[in-house]
C-alpha positions as CSV (number, residue, x, y, z in Angstrom):
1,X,-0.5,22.6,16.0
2,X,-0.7,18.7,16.0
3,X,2.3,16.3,16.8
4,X,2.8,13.7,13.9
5,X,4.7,10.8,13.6
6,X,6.0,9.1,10.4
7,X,6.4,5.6,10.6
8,X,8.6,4.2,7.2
9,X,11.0,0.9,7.2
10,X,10.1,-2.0,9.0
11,X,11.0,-6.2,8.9
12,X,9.8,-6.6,5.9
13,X,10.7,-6.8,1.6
14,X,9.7,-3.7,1.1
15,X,11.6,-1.6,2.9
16,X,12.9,0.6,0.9
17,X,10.3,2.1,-0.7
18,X,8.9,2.4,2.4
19,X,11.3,4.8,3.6
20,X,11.1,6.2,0.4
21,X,7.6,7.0,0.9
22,X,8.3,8.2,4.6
23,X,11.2,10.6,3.9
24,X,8.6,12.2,1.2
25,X,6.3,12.9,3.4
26,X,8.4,14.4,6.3
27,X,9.3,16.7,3.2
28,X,6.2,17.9,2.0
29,X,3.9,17.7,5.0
30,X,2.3,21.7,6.1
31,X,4.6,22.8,9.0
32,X,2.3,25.1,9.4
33,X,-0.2,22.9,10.7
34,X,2.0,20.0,12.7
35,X,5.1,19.5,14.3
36,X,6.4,16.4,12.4
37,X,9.2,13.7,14.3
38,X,10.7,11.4,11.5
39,X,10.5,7.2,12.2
40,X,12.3,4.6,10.9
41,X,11.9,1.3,11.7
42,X,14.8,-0.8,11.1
43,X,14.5,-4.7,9.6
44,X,14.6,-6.1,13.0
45,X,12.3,-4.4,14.3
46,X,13.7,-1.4,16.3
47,X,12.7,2.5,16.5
48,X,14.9,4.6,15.5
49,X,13.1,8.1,16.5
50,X,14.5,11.6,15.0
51,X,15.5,13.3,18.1
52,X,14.7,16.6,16.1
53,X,10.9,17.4,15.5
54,X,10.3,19.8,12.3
55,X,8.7,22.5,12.8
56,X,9.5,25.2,10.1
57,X,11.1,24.8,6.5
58,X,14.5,25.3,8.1
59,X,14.3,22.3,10.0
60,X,14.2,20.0,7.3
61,X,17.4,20.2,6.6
62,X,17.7,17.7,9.2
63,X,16.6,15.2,7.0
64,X,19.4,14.3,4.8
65,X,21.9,13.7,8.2
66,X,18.7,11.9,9.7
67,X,17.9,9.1,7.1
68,X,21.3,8.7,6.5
69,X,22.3,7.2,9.8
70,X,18.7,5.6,10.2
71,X,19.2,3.1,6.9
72,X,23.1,2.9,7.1
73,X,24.2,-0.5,7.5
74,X,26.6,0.5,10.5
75,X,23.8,2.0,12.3
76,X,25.2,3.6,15.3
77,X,22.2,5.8,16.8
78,X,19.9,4.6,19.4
79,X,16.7,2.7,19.4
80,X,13.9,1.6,21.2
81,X,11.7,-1.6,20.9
82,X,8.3,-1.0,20.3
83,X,6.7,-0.9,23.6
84,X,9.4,1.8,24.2
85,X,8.2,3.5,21.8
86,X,4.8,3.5,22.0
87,X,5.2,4.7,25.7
88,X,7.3,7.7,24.5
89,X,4.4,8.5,21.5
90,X,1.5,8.8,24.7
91,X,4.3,10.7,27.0
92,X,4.3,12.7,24.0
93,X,0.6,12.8,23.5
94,X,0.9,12.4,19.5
95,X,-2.3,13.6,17.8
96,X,-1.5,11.1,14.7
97,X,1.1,8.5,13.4
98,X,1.5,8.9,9.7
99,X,1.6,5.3,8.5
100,X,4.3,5.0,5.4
101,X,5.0,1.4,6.1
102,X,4.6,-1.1,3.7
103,X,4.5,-4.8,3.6
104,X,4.7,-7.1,6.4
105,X,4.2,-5.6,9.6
106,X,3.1,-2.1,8.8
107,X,0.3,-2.8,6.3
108,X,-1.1,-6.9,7.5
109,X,-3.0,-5.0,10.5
110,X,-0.2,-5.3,13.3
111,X,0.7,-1.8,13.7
112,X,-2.5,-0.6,13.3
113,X,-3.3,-3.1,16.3
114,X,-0.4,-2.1,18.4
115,X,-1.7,2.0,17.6
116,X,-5.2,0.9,19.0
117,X,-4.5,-0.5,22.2
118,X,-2.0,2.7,22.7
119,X,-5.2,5.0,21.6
120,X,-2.9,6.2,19.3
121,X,-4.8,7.8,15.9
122,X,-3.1,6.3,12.5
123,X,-3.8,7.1,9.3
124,X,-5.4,4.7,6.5
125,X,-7.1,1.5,7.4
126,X,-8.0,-0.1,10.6
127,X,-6.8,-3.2,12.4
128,X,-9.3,-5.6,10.1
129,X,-9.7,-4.2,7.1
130,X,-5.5,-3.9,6.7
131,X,-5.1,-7.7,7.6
132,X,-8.0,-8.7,4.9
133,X,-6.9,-6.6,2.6
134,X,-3.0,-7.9,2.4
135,X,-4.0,-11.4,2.3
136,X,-4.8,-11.7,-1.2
137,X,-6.6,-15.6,-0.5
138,X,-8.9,-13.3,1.8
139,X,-9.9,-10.1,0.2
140,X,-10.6,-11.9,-3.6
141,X,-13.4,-14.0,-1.4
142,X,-14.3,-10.3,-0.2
143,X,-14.3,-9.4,-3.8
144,X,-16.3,-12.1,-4.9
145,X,-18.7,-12.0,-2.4
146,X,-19.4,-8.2,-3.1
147,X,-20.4,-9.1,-6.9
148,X,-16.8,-7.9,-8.2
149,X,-14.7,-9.8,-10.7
150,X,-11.5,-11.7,-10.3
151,X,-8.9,-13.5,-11.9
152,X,-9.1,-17.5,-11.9
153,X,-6.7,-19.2,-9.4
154,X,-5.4,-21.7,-7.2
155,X,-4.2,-21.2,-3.7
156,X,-1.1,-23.2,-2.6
157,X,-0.3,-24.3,1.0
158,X,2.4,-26.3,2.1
159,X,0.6,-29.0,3.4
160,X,-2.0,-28.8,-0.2
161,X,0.8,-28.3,-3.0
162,X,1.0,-31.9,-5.1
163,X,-3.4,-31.4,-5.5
164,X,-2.8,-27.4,-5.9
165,X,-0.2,-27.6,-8.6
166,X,-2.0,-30.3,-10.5
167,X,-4.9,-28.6,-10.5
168,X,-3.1,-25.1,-10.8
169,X,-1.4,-26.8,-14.2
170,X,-5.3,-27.0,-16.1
171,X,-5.4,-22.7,-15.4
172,X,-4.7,-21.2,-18.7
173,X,-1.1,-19.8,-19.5
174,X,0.3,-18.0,-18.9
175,X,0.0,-17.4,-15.1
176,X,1.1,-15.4,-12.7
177,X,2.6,-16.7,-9.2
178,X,2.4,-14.4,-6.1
179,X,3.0,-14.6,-2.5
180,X,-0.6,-14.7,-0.8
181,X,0.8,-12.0,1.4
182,X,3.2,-9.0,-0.1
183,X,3.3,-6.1,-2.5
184,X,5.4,-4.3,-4.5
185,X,5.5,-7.6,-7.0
186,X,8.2,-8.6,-4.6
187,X,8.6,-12.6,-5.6
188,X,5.8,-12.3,-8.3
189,X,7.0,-14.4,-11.4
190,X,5.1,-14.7,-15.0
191,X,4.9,-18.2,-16.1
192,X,4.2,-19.5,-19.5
193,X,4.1,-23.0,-19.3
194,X,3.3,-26.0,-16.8
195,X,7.4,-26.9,-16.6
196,X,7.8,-23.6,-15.2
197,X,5.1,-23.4,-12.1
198,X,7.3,-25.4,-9.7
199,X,10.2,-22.9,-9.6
200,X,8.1,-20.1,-9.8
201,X,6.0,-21.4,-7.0
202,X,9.0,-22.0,-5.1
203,X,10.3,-18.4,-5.7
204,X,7.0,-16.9,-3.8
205,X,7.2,-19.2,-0.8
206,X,11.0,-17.4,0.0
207,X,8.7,-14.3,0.8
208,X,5.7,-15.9,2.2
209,X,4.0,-19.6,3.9
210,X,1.4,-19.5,0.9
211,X,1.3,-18.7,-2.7
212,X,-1.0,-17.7,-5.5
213,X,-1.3,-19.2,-8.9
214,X,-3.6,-16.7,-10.9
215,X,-4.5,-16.8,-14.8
216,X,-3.2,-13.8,-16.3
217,X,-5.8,-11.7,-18.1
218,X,-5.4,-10.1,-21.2
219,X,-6.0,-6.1,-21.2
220,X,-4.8,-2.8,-19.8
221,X,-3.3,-2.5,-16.0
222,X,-4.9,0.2,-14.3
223,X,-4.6,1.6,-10.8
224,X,-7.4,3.5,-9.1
225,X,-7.2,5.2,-5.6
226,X,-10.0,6.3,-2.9
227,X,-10.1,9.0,-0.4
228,X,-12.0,9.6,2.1
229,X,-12.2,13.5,2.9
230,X,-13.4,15.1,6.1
231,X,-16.3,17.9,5.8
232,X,-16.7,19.6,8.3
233,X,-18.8,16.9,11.0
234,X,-18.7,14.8,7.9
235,X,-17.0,12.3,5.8
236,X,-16.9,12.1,2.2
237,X,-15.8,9.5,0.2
238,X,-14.5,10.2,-3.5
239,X,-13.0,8.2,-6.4
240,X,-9.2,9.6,-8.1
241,X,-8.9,9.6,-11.9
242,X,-7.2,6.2,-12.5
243,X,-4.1,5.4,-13.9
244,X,-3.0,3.2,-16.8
245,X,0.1,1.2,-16.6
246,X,1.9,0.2,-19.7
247,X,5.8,-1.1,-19.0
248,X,8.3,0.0,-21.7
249,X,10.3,-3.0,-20.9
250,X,9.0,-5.7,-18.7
251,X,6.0,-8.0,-19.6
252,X,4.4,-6.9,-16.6
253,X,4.7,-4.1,-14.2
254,X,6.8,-5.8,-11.9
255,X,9.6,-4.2,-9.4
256,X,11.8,-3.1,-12.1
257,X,8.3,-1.3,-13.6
258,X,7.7,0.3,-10.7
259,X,10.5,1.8,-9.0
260,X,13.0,2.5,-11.9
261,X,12.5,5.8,-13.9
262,X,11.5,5.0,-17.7
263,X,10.8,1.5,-16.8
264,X,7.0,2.3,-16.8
265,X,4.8,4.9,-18.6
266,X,2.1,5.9,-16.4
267,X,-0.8,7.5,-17.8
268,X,-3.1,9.6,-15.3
269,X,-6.2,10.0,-16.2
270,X,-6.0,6.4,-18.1
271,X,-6.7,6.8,-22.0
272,X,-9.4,4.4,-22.2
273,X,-13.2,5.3,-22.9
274,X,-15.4,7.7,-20.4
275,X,-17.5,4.4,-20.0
276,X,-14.8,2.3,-18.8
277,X,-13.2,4.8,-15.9
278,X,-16.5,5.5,-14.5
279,X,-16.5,1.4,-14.6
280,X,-12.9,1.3,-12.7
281,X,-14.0,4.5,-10.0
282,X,-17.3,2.3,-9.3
283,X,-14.8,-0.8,-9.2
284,X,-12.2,0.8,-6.6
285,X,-15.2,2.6,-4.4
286,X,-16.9,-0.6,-4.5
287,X,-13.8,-3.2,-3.2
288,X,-12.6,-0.1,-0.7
289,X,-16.2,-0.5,0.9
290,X,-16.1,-4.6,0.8
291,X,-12.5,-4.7,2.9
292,X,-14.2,-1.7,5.4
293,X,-10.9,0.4,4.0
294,X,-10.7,4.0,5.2
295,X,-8.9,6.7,4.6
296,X,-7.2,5.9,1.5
297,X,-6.9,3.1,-0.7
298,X,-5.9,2.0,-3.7
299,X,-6.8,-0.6,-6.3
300,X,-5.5,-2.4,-9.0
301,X,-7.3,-4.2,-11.8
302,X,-7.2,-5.3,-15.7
303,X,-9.6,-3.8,-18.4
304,X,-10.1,-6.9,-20.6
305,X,-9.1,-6.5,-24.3
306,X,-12.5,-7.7,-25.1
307,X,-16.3,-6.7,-24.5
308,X,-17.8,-6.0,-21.9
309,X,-14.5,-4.9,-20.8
310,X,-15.1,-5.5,-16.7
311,X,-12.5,-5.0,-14.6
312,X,-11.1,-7.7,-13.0
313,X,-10.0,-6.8,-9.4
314,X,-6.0,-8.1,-8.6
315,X,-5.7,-6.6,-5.0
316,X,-5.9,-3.5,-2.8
317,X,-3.5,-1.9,-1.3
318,X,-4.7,-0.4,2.1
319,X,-1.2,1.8,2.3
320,X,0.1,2.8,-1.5
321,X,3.6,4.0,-2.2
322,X,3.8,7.6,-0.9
323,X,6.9,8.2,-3.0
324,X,7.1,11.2,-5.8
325,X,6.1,9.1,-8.8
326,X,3.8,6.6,-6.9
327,X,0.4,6.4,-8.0
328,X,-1.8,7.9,-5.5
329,X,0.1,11.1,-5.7
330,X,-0.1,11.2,-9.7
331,X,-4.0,10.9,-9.3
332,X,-3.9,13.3,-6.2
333,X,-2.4,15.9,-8.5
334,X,-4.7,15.1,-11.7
335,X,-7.8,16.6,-9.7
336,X,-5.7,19.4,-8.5
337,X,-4.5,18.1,-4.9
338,X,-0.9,18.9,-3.9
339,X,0.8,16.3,-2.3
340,X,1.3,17.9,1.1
341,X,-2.6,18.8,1.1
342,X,-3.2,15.0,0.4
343,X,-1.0,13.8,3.4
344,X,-3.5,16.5,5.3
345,X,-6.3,14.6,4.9
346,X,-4.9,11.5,5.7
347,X,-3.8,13.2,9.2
348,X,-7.5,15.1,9.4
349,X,-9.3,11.7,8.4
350,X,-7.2,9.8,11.3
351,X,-7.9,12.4,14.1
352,X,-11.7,13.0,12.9
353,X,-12.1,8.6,12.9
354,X,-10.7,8.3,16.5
355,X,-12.8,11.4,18.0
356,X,-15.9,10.0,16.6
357,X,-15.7,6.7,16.8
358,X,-17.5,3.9,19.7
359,X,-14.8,3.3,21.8
């Protein structure tokens, strides 16, 4: 019987969904196999730990009362900073934190730093890998570098903006503008003309120091994930069906797209030629391996309207959305793969990595 940890919440955007995605899991991990203690992190940064572990169906019960006064506003229950914490995880000897933590924080590489100096095993990427892969500036070099294809764009700094938006203003329209570091299309704005790209720009710096002016390409949105599955002394690395994204509403898939029900249709496997998802699974396999990713990752990209169709790599997320109608779970259950049996693997990867590893 191994002791988990969930980790959801933390200071950052996307909070929510985070907790979304934590809550999830805490419901559909085998209790069976682990004895599970709920997380959240609140926005400023403190622990509030379930003072219940679950360890049969029963006990999940606890939930609803738990997450309840966790997220409430008027949050009454105790908390502990994080050193606290960490101290009562190795009091506690905890074979694995379960990382649902998205965003700032949880997914840039500082929780997964703060886990390795406690010899704490985590699940999904290390230290490195999750810093690279959240700064988008960083990991389309990475891309690049690995012979993938990206988007055009220009990168804007407070201290480069009047050269960057000048030269941002020759990209064709329209354009999207991102915060260099974020997900969830949190401050993510699709301009259409040059008199637009101040605001817009403006809008991503409330979320971030650095922003992202990237030609839009025309074609299909797809999302393809990667696992990385122990075997017996062994680790195997294989490629989900992917996923095509068409919003019923939105221009893009932005917030709205992705959270709301009937906002999106999501299409698992994607209906686009056998040629061009065996192109995407090589795509995703090939930036997971770039950033060093393990355990799980997930990529997003656009099939181009026209031939040779390519994908062109937007990002990867090193920690996707864990909720019920997230993308990583739709492909999980497309090749047969049950959700909790999925957040299994992530716990068996994590314990298997920090056994085996050079310390």
């Amino acid at each position: 019987m191994k002791k988990i940890w969930v980790l959801c919440g933390g200071p950052s955007t996307e909070f929510e969904v985070s907790v979304n995605s934590g809550r999830v899991i805490c419901e559909e991990i085998d209790l069976k196999k682990n004895r599970v203690r709920p997380v959240v992190i609140t926005r400023l940064g403190r622990w509030i730990i379930g003072g219940r572990e679950l360890a049969s169906e029963a006990d999940r019960t606890y939930l609803d009362a738990y997450f309840e006064r966790a997220t409430s506003p008027n949050m009454t229950v105790s908390s502990a900073n994080i050193s606290a914490a960490l101290k009562q995880m190795t009091t506690e000897h905890v074979d694995c934190a379960v990382l649902a933590l998205h965003g700032q924080y949880g997914e840039d590489g500082r929780m997964q730093g703060f886990l390795e100096m406690a010899g704490i095993p985590y699940t999904g990427a290390r230290c490195l890998s999750s810093a690279l892969a959240f700064n988008k500036i960083l990991s389309l070099d990475v891309f690049r570098r690995a012979g993938l294809t990206t988007p055009k764009g220009v990168h804007i700094t407070k201290t480069n903006r009047k050269a960057a938006v000048a030269a941002a203003k020759e990209l064709a329209y329209p354009v999207f503008v991102k915060p260099v570091c974020g997900g969830s299309s949190v401050g993510l704005t699709l301009v259409h003309k040059a008199s637009e790209l101040n605001a817009a720009i403006d809008a991503a710096l409330t979320t971030d120091e650095e922003a992202l002016v990237e030609s839009r390409v025309d074609g299909v949105e797809v999302s393809c994930g990667v696992l990385d599955v122990v075997k017996g002394d062994k680790v195997e690395t294989i490629t989900l069906p992917p996923t095509e994204i068409r919003p019923m509403e939105a221009e893009f898939f932005d917030y709205t797209a992705k959270y709301v029900a009937g906002k999106s249709k999501e299409i698992t496997p994607a209906d686009l030629p056998k040629k061009v998802l065996a192109a995407i699974q090589e795509c995703a396999l090939n930036a997971h391996r770039a950033l060093g990713c393990e355990g799980v990752s997930r990529t997003d990209m656009i099939i181009p309207s026209k031939e040779p169709r390519t994908p062109v790599v937007l990002e990867t997320n090193t920690l996707p959305g864990m909720t019920r109608t997230s993308l990583l779970p739709q492909q999980c259950a497309a090749t047969g793969i049950k959700f909790g049996e999925f957040v299994q693997g992530m716990i068996d990867h994590a314990i298997h990595r920090h056994k085996t590893r050079r310390h």
